[in-house]
N, C-alpha and C positions, 0 to 999 in steps of 0.2 A: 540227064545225068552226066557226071564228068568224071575225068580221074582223079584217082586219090593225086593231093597235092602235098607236099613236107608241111608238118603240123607242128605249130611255134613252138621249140625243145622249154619253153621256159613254165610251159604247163604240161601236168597230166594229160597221156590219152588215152583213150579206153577206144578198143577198137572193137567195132560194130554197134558199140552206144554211146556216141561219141558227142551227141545235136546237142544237151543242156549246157555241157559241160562248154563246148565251143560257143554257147550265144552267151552261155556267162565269160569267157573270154574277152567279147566282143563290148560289153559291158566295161570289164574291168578294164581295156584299153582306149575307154574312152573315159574313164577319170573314177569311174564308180568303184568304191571300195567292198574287198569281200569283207562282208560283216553277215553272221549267218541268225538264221529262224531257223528252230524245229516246237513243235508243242509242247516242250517241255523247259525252253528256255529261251532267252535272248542275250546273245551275246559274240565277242568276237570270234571268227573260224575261218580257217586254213582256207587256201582253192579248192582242194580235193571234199569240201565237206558233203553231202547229201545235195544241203539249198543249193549248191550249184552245179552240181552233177546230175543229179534224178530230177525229173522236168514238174512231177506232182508237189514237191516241197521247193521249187523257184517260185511254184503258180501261188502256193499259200505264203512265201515269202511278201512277193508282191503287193499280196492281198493286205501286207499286215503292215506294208509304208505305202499310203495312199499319196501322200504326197509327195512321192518319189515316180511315183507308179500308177499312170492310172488306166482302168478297164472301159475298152472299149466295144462295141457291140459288131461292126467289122473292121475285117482286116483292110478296107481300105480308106479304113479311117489313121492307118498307120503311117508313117513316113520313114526314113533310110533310119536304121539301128532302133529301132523300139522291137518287138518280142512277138510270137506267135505261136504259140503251143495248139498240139492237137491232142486226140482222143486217136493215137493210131497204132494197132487198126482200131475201128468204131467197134464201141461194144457198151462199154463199161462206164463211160463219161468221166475216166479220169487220164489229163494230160498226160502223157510217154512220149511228147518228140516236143523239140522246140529247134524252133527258123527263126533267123533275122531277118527284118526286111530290108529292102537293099534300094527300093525304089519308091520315088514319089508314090503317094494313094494307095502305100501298099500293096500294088501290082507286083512285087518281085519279093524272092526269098534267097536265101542261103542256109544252106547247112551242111552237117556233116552226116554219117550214119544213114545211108547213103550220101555221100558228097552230092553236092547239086549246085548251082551257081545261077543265078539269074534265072530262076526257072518263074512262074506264076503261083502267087499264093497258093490258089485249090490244084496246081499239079500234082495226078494222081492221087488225087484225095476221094476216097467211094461217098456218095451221096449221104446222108445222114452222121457226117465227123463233128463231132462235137468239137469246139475252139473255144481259146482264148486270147483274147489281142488286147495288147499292154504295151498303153505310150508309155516310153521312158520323159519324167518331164524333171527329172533329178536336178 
């Protein structure tokens, strides 16, 4: 874990659920446009929409541009900046936290909501988490 560190003033923050919201961030500062998905529509939306704040409708986002976005079966099939959502805590089997990964083979994360930096993908993660790991291949 690490300290909080100043959080870019150019986007929303929500503090204490902070992780979708910052890997959509991390996304959008590498060229990817917010353009939003909910079930009931497609079309253009804000930063602050749901798809990029709440980490269950990033995961059905993703799910719905394949060829922006593809599912991978682990996390160290991932490389620096593609996505990692989990089921946390484990219960329910639906994503509530998303991590960038930050290092070759998916060995490494970041986030926010707890802040963490360089930590290892399954740190602190209890045995039976459900995941989702999504190459950004945009």
């Amino acid at each position: 874990e690490c300290s909080p560190e100043p959080h870019n003033p150019d986007y929303s923050y929500y503090e204490g659920a902070d992780c979708t919201n910052y890997a959509s961030q991390v996304l959008h500062a590498g060229g990817y446009p917010f353009r939003g998905w909910n079930k009931y529509s497609i079309f253009h939306w804000f930063p602050d929409s749901r798809t990029w704040t709440y980490a269950p409708d990033l995961n059905q986002y993703f799910s719905q541009y394949e060829t922006e976005f593809a599912y991978r079966s682990w996390p160290t099939d991932l490389d620096r900046g593609d996505i990692f959502l989990q089921d946390w805590p484990p219960g329910d089997g639906i994503p509530d936290h998303a991590a960038v990964i930050v290092g070759q083979g998916g060995g490494l994360r970041d986030q926010h909501s707890g802040p963490r930096k360089r930590v290892a993908w399954d740190y602190m993660m209890p045995e039976g988490t459900a995941y989702w790991s999504w190459q950004v291949v945009w």
